[in-house]
C-alpha positions, -999 to 999 in steps of 0.1 A, spaced: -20 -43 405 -32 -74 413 -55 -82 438 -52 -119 445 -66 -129 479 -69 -168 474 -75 -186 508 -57 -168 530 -60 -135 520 -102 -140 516 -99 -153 553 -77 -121 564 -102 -97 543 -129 -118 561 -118 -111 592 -114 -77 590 -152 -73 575 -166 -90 606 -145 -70 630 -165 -42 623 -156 -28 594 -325 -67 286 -312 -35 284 -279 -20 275 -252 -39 296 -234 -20 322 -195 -23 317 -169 -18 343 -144 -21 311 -107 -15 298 -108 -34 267 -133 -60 253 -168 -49 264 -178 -58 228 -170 -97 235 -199 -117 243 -180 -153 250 -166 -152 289 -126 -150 288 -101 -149 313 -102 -116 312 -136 -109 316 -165 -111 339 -200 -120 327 -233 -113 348 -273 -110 342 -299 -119 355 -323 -100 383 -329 -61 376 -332 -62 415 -299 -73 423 -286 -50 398 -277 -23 413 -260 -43 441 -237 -59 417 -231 -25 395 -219 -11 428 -199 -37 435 -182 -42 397 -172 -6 403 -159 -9 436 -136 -38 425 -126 -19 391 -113 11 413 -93 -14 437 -79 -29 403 -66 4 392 -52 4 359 -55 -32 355 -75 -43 322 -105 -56 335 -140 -62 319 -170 -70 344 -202 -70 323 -235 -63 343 -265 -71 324 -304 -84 332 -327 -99 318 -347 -112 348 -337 -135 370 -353 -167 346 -337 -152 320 -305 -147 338 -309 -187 342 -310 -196 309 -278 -181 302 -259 -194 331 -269 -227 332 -255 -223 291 -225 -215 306 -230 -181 286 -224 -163 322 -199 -164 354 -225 -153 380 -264 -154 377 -281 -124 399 -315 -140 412 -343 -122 437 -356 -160 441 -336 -194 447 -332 -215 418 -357 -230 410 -357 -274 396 -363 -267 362 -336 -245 364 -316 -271 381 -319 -298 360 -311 -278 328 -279 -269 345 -274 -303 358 -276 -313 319 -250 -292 304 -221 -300 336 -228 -264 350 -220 -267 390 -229 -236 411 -225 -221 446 -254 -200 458 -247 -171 479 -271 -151 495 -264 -112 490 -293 -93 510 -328 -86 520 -356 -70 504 -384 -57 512 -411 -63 478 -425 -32 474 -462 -22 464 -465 12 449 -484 39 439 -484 77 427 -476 106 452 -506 122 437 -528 89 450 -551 103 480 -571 75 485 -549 46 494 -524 41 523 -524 2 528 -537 -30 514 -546 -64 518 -530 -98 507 -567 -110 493 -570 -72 478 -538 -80 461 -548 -114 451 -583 -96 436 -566 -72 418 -534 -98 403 -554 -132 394 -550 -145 363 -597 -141 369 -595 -102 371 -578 -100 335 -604 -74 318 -623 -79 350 -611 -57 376 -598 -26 360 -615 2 390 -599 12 417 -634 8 431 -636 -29 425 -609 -37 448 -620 -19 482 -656 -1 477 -644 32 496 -619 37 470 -629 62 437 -646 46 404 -617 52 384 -591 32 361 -568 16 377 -535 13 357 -511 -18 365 -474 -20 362 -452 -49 369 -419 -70 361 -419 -94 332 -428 -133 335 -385 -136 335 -386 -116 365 -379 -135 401 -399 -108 410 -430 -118 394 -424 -151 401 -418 -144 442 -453 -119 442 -470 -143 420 -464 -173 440 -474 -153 477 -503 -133 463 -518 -156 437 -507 -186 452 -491 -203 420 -464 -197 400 -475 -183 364 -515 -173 373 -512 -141 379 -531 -116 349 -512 -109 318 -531 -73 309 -505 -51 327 -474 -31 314 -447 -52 318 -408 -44 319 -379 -67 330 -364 -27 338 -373 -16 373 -365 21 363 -390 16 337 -419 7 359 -408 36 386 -410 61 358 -447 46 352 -457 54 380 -444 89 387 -464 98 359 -499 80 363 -519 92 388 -539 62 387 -513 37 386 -502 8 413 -471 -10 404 -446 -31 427 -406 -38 424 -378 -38 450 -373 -18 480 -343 -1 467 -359 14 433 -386 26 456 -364 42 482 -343 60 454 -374 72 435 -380 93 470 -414 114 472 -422 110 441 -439 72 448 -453 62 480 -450 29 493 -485 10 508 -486 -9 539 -496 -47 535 -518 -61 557 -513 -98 561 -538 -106 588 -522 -85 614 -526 -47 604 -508 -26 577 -469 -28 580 -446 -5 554 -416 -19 543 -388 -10 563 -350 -22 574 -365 -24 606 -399 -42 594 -375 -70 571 -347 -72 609 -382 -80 629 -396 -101 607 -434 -81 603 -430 -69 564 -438 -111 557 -444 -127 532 -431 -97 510 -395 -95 526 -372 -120 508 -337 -132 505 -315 -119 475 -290 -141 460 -262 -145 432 -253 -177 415 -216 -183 410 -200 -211 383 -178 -231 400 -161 -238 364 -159 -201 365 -143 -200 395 -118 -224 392 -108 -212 354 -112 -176 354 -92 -159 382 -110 -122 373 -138 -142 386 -126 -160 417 -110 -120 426 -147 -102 423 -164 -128 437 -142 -131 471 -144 -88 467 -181 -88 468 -188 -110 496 -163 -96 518 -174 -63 507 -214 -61 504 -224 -58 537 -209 -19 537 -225 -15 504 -263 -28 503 -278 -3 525 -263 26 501 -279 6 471 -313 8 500 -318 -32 507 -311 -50 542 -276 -62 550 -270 -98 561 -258 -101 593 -219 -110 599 -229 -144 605 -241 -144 571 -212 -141 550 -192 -160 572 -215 -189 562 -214 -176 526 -178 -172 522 -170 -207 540 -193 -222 510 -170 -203 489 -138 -212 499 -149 -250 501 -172 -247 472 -202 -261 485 -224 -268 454 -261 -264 452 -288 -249 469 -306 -249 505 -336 -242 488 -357 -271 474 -364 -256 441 -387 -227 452 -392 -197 470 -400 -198 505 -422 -174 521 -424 -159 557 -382 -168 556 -369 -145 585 -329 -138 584 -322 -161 611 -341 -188 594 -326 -185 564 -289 -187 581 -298 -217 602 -308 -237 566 -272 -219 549 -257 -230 580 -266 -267 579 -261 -268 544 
């Protein structure tokens, strides 16, 4: 079975969308997982552990319209930098990123001829969590954040005490992404205020399960990662509220749609090869699939869906493969949806 939209069938799936309707690798695969070069026949993808699970759901979404088909789509991360440096190798089809590319990043793909479209995928809502078990703290501060994360509270501020006075003398245990994370780079960047400062003497994992797992099982523990590992991990975490200067706001669908869970609510995005696209039809196939199928699928995964209007936009830069990015090498914070489709719009 093949399932070959090209132009006008991505147009008709399109339309009917809008009218209402590094750790092991994950492989949607028939016959040559163990290949690590990209092949016709195979679909290559890292980068952000947040995007992950989007992209998983997807990969086996498409494999079950495919059928019997021999298809290989290879889902792995290693953070969204290190997603980076593989694509802009050329080692990858399609780069999952929690933060726009940044001009580092550009210009290394710029060097080795690697063209890409950027597509944005979904909303999160950055998540700052602690144990069920924690009694003492229901919300939190920007500045508390940036207390407790600057690079100057390495082997400085290690009480729970130290960061709000009414909370317990007790060890407080960290847990965040790796420095390859877009993650760490995105809460870095809005807490700290500059990429790379934030405190090294935390557990780190580029795995968001990892972390979750953390802190189930420390009582003392704060840790942050996407919305959606939080909302799966149900009761066993609970989420604080951030206060940016105008009282305590939880992340929630509603709190990304109203634009109140700022600066922690942030665009999701996957990076596609346009050599990839043109050369590999398995890829040009998924890649049409996912964006005129994700909006059904990323609430299930537990992130916002773009509106409509959104993969419209997307899937015209698609079909006319609009290269590059909105963005002008980094994040940018307090981005409400409708912002961020009236920059995709003019791009």
């Amino acid at each position: 079975m093949n399932l070959v939209f090209g132009k006008l069938g991505l147009a008709t799936c399109l339309f009917a969308v809008l009218a209402g309707c590094s750790a092991e690798p994950t492989s949607v695969e028939t016959t040559s997982a163990e290949s690590a070069s990209v092949s016709s026949e195979a679909v290559q993808v890292d980068g952000s552990s947040t995007v992950y699970p989007i992209t998983v759901e997807m990969a086996e979404r498409f494999k079950q319209m495919k059928a019997a088909e021999s298809l290989d789509i290879i889902v792995e991360f290693s953070g969204t930098g290190g997603g980076f440096d593989k694509f802009c190798q050329s080692a990858t089809d399609i780069s999952n990123a929690s933060r726009p590319i940044t001009q580092g990043e550009m210009a290394e793909c710029r060097s080795n001829d690697v063209q890409y479209i950027e597509l944005p995928v979904a909303y999160d809502a950055l998540t700052v969590v602690v144990n069920e078990k924690n009694t003492w703290a229901q919300d939190i501060s920007l500045a508390e954040l940036e207390t407790l994360w600057d690079s100057s509270a390495e082997n400085s501020i290690t009480r729970w005490s130290q960061v709000r006075s009414d909370w317990p003398d007790e060890e407080i245990l960290l847990y965040g992404p790796g420095t390859d994370s877009g993650t760490f780079d995105y809460f870095t960047e809005v807490v700290v205020g500059e990429d790379g400062t934030s405190r090294s003497d935390y557990v780190s994992s580029e795995d968001d399960d990892e972390l979750v797992q953390a802190v189930q099982t420390e009582p003392n523990a704060l840790g942050y990662f996407g919305y959606a590992y939080y909302k799966e991990a149900g009761d066993s975490l609970k989420a604080l509220a951030i206060d940016s200067g105008n009282g305590p706001t939880y992340p929630s669908g509603e709190t990304i749609r109203s634009n109140e869970y700022q600066p922690l609510a942030r665009p999701l995005f996957i990076y596609v090869s346009v050599e990839s696209l043109d050369n590999n039809p398995a890829v040009a196939e998924f890649v049409e699939f996912y964006m005129a199928n994700t909006r059904t699928v990323v609430s299930d995964v537990g992130y916002e869906p773009l509106p409509n209007e959104a993969f419209g936009i997307a899937m015209d830069h698609l079909i006319n493969r609009k290269v590059g990015s909105v963005f002008d090498g980094k994040a940018q914070f307090d981005l409400s949806i409708e912002q961020l489709l009236e920059k995709e719009a003019a791009f």
